[in-house]
C-alpha positions, -999 to 999 in steps of 0.1 A, spaced: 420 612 24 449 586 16 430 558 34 398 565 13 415 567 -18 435 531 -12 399 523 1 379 534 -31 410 512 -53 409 483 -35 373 483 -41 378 492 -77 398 466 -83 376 442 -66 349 451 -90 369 448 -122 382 414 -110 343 403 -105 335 416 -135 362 396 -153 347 366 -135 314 379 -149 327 378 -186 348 344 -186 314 328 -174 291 348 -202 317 335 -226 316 296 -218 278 301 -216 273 315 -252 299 289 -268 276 264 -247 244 276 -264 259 275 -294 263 234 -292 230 231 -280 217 254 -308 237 230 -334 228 201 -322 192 207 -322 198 219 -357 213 183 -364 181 165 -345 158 184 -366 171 173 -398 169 139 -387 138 141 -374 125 156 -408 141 126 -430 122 104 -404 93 116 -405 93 119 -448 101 81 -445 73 76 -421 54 92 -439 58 73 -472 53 41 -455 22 52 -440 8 62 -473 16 23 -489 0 4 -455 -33 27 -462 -31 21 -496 -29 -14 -491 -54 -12 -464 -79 8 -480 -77 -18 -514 -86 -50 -487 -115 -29 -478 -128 -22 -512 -117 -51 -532 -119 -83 -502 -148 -96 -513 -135 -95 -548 -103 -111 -541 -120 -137 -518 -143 -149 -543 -116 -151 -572 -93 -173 -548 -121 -197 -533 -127 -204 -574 
């Protein structure tokens, strides 16, 4: 009965030290998601000021665009006068 209760310990203790193991590595995984997690917050604020500046320049160039289209002939002529 003494062997299978220094059996059933050593076991035990083997267990508890896995376990530790277990923890250490569930630790340095969740303060490693946590970077990621920021820096994709920090990516996706950039990526929304880029894509408001984009955006705005987009808007003048069609503008622009759309005026040649419309008004070409009417600028050509005025210039060739």
């Amino acid at each position: 009965m003494a062997t299978e209760s220094k059996e059933i310990y050593e076991r035990l203790t083997r267990i508890e030290a896995d376990l530790e193991h277990v923890e250490e590595s569930q630790k340095a995984r969740d303060e490693q998601l946590a970077s990621i997690d920021g820096r994709l917050d920090a990516l996706q604020i950039e990526l929304s000021r880029y894509r408001g500046t984009i955006g705005g320049i987009l808007l003048v160039v069609t503008a622009i665009v759309t005026a040649l289209k419309l008004f070409g002939g009417t600028i050509l002529e005025y210039f060739n006068k």
